[in-house]
DRENPABA-721591 format. One record per atom (N, C-alpha, C): residue in one letter; atom name; x, y, z. Coordinates in steps of 0.001 Angstrom, whole numbers. Example, Ala and Ser with C-alpha at 12.3 -4.5 7.8 and 13.67 -1.06 7.14 Angstrom:
! residues 2
LONU, rest, atom, px, py, pz
LONU, a, N, 13190, -5690, 7800;
LONU, a, CA, 12300, -4500, 7800;
LONU, a, C, 13200, -3300, 7800;
LONU, s, N, 12850, -2250, 7080;
LONU, s, CA, 13670, -1060, 7140;
LONU, s, C, 12900, 30, 7870;
END
This chain:
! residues 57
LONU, rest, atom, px, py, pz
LONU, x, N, 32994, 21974, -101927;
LONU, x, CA, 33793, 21202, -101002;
LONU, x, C, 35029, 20697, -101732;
LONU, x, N, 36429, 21119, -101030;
LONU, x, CA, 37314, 20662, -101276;
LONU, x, C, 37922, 19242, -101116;
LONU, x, N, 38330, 17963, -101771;
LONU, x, CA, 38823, 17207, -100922;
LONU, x, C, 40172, 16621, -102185;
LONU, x, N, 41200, 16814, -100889;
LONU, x, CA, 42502, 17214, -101556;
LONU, x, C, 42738, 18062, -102366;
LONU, x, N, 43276, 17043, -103752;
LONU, x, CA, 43749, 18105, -104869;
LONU, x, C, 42659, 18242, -105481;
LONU, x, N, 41181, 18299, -105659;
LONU, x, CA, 40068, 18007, -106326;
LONU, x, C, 39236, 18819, -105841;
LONU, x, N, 37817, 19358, -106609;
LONU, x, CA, 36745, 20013, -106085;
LONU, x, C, 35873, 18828, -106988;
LONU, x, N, 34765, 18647, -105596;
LONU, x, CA, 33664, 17834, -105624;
LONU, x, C, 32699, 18756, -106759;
LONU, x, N, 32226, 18037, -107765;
LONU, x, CA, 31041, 18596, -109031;
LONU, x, C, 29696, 18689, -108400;
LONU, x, N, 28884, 19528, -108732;
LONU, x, CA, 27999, 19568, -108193;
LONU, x, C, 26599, 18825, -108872;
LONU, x, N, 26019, 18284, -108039;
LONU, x, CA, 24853, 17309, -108412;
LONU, x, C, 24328, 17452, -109826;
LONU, x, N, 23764, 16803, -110527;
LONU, x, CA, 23322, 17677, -111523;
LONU, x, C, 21826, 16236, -112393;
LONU, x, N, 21049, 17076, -112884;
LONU, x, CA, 19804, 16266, -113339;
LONU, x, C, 19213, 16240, -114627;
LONU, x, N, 19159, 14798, -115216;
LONU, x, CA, 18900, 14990, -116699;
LONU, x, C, 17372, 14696, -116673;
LONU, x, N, 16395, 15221, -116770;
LONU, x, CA, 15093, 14871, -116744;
LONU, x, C, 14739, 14820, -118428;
LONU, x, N, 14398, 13812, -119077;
LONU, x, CA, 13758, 13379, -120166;
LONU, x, C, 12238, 13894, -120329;
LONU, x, N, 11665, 13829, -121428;
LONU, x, CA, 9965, 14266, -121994;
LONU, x, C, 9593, 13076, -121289;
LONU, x, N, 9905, 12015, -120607;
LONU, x, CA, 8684, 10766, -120570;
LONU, x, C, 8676, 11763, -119096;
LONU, x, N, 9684, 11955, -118185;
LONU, x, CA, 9656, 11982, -117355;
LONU, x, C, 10329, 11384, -116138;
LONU, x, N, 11622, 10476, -117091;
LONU, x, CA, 12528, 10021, -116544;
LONU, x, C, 13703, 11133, -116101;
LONU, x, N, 14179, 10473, -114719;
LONU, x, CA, 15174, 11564, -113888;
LONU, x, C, 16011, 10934, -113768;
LONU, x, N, 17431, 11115, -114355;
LONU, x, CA, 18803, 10715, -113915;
LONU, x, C, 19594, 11693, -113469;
LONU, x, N, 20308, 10793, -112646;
LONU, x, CA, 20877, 12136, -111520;
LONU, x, C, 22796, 11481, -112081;
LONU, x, N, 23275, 12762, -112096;
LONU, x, CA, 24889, 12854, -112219;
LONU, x, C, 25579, 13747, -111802;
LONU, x, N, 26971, 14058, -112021;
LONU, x, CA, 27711, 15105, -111908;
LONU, x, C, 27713, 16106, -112749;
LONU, x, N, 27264, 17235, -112769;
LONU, x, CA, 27382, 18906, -113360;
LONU, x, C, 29023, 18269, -113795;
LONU, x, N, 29235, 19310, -115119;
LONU, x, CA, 30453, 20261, -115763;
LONU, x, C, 29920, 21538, -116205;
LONU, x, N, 31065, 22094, -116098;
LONU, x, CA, 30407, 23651, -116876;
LONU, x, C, 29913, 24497, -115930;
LONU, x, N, 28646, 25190, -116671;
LONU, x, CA, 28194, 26542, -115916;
LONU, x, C, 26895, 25771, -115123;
LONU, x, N, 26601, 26397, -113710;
LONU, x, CA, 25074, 25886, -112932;
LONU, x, C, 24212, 26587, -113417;
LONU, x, N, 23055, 26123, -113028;
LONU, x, CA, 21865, 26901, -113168;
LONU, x, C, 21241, 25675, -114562;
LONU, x, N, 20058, 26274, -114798;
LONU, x, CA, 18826, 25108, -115243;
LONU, x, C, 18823, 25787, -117050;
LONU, x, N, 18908, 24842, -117729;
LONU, x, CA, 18363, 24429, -119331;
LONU, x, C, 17783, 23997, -119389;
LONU, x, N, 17551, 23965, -120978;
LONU, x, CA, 16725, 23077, -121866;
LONU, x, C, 17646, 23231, -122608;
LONU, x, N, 17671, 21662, -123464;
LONU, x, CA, 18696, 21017, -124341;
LONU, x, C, 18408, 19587, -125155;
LONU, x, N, 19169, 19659, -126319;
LONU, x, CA, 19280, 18254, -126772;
LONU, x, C, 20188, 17645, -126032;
LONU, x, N, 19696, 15980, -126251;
LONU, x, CA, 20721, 15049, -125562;
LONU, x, C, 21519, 14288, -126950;
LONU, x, N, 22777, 14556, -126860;
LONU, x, CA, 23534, 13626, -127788;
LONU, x, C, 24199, 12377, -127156;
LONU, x, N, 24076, 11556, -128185;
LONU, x, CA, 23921, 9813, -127685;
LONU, x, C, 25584, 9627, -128949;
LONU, x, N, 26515, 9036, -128182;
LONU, x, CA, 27319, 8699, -129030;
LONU, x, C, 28075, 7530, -128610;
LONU, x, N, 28508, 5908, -128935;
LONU, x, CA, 28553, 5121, -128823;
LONU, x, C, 30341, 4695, -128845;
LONU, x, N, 31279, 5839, -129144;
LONU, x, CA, 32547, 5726, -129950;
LONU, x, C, 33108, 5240, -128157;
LONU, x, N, 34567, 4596, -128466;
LONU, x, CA, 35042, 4355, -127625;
LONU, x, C, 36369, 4813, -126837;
LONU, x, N, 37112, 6166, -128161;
LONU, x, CA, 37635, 6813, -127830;
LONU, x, C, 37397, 8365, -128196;
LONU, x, N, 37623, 9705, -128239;
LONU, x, CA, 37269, 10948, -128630;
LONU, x, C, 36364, 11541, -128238;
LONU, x, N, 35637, 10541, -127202;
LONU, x, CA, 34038, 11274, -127413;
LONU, x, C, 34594, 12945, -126584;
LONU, x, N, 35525, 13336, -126260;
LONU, x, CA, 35441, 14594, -125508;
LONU, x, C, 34592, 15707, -126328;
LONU, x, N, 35143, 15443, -127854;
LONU, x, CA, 35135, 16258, -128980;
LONU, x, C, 33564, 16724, -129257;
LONU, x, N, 32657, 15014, -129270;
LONU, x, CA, 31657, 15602, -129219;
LONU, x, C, 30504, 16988, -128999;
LONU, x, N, 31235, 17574, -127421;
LONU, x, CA, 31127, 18959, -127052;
LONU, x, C, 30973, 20347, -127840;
LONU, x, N, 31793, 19551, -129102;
LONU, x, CA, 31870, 21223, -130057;
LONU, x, C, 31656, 20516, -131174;
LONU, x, N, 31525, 19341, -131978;
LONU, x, CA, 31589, 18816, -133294;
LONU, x, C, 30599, 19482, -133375;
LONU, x, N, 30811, 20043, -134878;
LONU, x, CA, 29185, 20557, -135396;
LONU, x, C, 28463, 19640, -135711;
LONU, x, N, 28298, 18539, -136368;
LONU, x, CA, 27898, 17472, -136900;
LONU, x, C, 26929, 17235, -135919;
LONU, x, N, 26956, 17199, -134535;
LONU, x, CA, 25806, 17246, -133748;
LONU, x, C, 24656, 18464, -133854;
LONU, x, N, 25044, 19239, -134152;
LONU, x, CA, 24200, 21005, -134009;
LONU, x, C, 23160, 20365, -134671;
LONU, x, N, 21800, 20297, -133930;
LONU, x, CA, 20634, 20704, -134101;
LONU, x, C, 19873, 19556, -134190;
END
């Protein structure tokens, strides 16, 4: 769905090991993973996060 200059993101769900479900907006490609979650606290750059290796693994 278009609205204006913008396309609406599509739903998207972080389900945790306890079994907690948070619901947000998708980026990127759809369809279902498995993944680490990176936690980063900075208050500017975090875009970078995305590719820093320093997160890998």
């Amino acid at each position: 769905m278009t609205q204006g200059w913008t396309r609406e993101k599509p739903t998207a769900l972080l389900v945790l090991a306890d079994g907690t479900v948070i619901e947000g907006k998708g980026i990127g490609a759809t369809g279902r993973v498995q993944a680490e979650v990176c936690f980063n606290t900075a208050l500017t750059g975090y875009q970078e996060i995305l590719t820093d290796p320093s997160y890998l693994g």
